[in-house]
C-alpha positions as CSV (number, residue, x, y, z in Angstrom):
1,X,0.0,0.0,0.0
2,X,3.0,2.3,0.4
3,X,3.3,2.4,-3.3
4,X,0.2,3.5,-4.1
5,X,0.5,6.8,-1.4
6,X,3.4,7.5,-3.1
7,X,1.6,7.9,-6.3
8,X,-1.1,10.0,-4.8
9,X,1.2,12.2,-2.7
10,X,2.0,14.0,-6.1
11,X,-2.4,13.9,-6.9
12,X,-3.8,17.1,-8.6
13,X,-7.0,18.2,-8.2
14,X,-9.2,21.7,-9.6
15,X,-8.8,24.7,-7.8
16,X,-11.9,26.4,-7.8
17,X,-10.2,29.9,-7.5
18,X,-7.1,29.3,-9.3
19,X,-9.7,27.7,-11.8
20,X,-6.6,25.3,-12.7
21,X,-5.7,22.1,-11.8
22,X,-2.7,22.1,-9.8
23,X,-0.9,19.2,-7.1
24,X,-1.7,19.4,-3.5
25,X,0.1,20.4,-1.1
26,X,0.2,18.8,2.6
27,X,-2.5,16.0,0.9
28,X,-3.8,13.6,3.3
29,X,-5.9,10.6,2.6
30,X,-9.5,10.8,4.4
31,X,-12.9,8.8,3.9
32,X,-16.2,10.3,2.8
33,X,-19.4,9.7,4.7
34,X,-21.1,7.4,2.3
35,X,-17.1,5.2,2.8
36,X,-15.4,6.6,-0.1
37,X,-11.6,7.3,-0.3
38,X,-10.5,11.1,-1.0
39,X,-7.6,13.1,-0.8
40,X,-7.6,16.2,0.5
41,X,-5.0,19.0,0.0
42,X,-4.5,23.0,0.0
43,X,-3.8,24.8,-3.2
44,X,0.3,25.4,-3.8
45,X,-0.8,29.4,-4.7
46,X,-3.8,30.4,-3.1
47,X,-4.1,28.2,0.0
48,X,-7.8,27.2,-0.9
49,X,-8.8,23.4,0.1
50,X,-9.0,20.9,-2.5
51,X,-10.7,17.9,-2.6
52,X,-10.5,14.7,-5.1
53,X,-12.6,12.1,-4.6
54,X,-10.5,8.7,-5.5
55,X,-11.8,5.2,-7.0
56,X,-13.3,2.7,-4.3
57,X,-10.6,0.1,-4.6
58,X,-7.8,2.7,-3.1
């Protein structure tokens, strides 16, 4: 499973004010109400949260 957070360490998601996709920064892996995986991040420029909701199996 290491592997895999090493892959998503480097994730980019849409910045809704940036309106850009961009990598997160200080991106921590968290799980959604309904028990989905998701990453959630701060934008590299603005500081705005970012979220990107990941596949089931991760």
């Amino acid at each position: 499973m290491a592997d895999s957070f090493e892959e998503v360490s480097v994730l980019k998601a849409y910045c809704v004010k940036c309106k850009e996709s961009k990598e997160m920064e200080d991106a921590q892996k968290v799980t959604m109400k309904n028990g989905r995986p998701a990453m959630k991040g701060k934008c590299p420029t603005c500081g705005t949260g970012m979220y990107r909701i990941l596949k089931k199996g991760s």
